[in-house]
N, C-alpha and C positions, 0 to 999 in steps of 0.2 A: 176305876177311880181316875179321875181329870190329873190335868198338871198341875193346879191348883193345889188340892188337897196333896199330892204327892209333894210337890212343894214346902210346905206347913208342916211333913209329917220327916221329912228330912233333920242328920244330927244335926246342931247349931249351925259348926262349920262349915259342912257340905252347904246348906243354908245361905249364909252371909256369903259364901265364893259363888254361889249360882246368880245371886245379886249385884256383887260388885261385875263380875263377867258382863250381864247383860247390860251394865250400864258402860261396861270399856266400847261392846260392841256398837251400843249406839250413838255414843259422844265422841267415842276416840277413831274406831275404825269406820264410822259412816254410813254403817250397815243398813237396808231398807230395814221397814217393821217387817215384813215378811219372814226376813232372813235372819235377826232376830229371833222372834217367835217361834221360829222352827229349829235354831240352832239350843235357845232356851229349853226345849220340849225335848229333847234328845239329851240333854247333859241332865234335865230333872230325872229322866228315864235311867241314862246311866250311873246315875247318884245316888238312886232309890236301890239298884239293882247293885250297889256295891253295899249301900248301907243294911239292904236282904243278908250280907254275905258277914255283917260285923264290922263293918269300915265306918269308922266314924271321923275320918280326919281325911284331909288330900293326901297328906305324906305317905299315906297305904294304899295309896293308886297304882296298879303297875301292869304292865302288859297282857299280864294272863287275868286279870280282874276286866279288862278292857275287850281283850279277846273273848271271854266267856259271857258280857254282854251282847255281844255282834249276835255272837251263834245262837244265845236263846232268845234275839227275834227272830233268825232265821228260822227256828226251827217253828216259831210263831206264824211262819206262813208269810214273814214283809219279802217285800219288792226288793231287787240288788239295786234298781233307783234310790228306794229308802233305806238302804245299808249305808249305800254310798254316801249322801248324806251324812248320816249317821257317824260314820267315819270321818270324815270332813270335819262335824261337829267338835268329837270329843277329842281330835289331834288339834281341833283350833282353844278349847277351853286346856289343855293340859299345855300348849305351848305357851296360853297365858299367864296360866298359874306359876308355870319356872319361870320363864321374864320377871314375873313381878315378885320371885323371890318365895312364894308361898309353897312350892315342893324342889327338894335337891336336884330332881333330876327331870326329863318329860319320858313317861312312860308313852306316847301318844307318837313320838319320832319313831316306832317301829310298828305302828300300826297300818297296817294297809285296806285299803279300800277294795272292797267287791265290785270286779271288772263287770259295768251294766249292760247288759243287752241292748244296744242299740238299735230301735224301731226307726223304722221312717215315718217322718210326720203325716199326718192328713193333709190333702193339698186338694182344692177343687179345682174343677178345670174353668178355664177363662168362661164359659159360655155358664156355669153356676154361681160362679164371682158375681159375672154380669145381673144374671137373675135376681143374685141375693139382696144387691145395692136398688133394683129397680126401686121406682117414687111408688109411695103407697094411692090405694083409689083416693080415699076420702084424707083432705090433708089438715092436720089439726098440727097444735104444737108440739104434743109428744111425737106424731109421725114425720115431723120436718126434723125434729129433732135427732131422731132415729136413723135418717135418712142421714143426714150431715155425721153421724158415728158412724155409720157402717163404711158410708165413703171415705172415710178419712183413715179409718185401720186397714181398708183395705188398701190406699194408695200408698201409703208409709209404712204400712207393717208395723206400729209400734206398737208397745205391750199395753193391756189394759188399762193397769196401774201409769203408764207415762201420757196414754191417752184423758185418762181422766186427772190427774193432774194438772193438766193445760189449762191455763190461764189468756184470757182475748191478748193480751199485751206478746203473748208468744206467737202469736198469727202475724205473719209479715206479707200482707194479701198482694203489695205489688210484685214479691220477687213469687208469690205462691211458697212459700216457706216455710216450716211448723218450726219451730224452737222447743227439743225436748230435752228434760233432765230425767237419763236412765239410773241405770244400775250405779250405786258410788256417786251420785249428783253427777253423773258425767252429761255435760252440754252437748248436744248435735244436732246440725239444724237438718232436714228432712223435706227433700220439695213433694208436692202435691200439685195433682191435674187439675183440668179445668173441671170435670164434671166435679168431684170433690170441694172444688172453689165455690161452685153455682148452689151446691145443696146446703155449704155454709154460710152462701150468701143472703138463702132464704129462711135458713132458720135465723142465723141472728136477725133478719128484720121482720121477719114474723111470726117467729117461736119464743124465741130469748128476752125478748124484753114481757111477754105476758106469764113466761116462769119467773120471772125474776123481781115480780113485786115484793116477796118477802125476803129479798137478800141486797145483800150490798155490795157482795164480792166480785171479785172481777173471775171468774171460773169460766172457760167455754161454755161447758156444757153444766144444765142445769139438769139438777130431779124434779118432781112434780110440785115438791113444796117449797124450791125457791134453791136448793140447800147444793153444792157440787154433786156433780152424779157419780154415783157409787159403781164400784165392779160388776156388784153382784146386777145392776139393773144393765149394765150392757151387757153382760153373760145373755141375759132375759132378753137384749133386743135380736143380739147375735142368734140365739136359737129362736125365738117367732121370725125371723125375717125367714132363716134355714127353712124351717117348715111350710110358712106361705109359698113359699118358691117351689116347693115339694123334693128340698135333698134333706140328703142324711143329718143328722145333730150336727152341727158345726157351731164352735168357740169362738175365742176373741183369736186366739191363740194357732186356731188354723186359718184363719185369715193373714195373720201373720207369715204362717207358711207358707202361703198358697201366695202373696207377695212377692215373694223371695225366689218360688219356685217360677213365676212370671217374667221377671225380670231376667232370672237367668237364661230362663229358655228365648227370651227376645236380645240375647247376647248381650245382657249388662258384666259389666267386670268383677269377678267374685269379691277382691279386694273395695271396690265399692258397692257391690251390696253389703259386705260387713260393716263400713262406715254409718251405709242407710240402717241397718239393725241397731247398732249398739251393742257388736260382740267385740268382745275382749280379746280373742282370739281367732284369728281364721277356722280354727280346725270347728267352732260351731257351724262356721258358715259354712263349712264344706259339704254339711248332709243335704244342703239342698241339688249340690250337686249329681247325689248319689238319687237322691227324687228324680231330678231331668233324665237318669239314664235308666230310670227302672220305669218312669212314662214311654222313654224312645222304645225299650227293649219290649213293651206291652201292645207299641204300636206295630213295631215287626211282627207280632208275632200273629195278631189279628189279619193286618193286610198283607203282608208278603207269602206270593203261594211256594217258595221254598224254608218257612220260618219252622 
């Protein structure tokens, strides 16, 4: 059953708070859709799974109702990623619900979160970077187009969602500049190279104006029908480009890495590649650190004859 119908089939109560919720989260707190949607899907999940149990109000919310949601998705096989989450979620809806006066107490202040296994990201090496960005043979407007995305996630590192957001008026072509709104509408500008500059420069004069006869917007990047370009079709240029070049699946998302993992290894300041990301926190930016030293310690062990 979808969230939808789990939704619909919720008591009134549970209902009308899973509603107003998602509307604090997006008006009040700022939240992307993503984060949104995802925090919505977790609380209709845990709402369903209290109202399984006879709960038909918040005031019968409480720790061990909370807790015994967590463990039967674990035992469901989810990710400690998506526990995490999870947890995130339903200590953010119960801390709303007491703030705004709707249960005496928050049962969700002593819920903890499942500590995640932290992976290291995918990260290509400069010389697949390189590949992946090369100009296509035959050049049309969707492949300038293409070309002008790949270069420009790969010189900024910015997220899918912030890249396709960009609007022409954010491009600052004298200083090479991007102007992006991340996570929380937060503003940060982002310089970009010259090759990145050169592939922008061909698509907007010979891509962008022949997408853009059915539109009026000001968007960068366009789709085929005129309309801002979607996520999912740079997912699609990110892996055709991967595969033309002949490496592994690669995302938007490890090119992002693989940015971050450049920079640091060409001795950028970890404190300003955070700035250039748009993390909130140092301690995200620090795994790229821990990349640069699992690449050095790979290269020990390869060339050094006492590795």
């Amino acid at each position: 059953m979808g969230t939808r119908e789990t939704h619909e089939r919720l008591p009134p109560e549970l209902r009308t708070a899973v509603d107003e919720f998602g509307h604090h989260l997006a008006r009040v707190d700022d939240r992307s859709a993503e984060t949104v949607r995802a925090y919505l899907g977790d609380v209709v999940s845990l709402l369903d799974h209290a109202a399984d149990s006879g709960v038909t109000t918040l005031a019968e919310l409480d720790i061990v109702l909370l807790r015994g949601w967590l463990a039967a998705r674990m035992r469901q096989g989810a990710a400690r990623t998506s526990q995490a989450r999870r947890a995130a979620a339903a200590r953010a809806f119960t801390a709303w619900a007491f703030r705004s006066a709707r249960i005496a107490t928050d049962p969700g202040a002593h819920l903890a979160s499942p500590k995640a296994h932290r992976t290291l990201p995918t990260v290509l090496r400069a010389d697949q970077a390189a590949a992946l960005v090369e100009p296509a043979k035959e050049e049309t407007p969707e492949s300038l187009r293409d070309r002008a995305v790949l270069e420009l996630l790969y010189a900024t590192g910015v997220r899918v969602s912030e890249l396709c957001g960009l609007d022409q008026a954010d491009l600052d072509e004298a200083r090479r500049v991007v102007r992006v709104f991340g996570k929380g509408a937060k503003e940060r500008a982002v310089p970009y190279g010259i090759p990145a500059q050169q592939a922008l420069d061909a698509y907007r004069k010979h891509a962008r104006p022949l997408l853009a006869v059915k539109t009026s917007g000001d968007a960068l990047f366009l789709g085929v029908k005129g309309g801002r370009l979607q996520q999912t079709v740079v997912r699609r240029i990110v892996a055709a480009a991967a595969r033309a070049a002949g490496l592994p699946h690669t995302s938007p998302h490890d090119l992002r890495h693989s940015a971050a993992t450049h920079l640091l290894d060409g001795g950028a300041d970890l404190r300003a590649v955070q700035d250039l990301l748009g993390h909130a926190s140092l301690s995200s930016t620090q795994i790229y650190t821990h990349v640069s030293t699992e690449r050095l310690r790979a290269a020990f062990k390869q060339a050094h004859p006492r590795a």
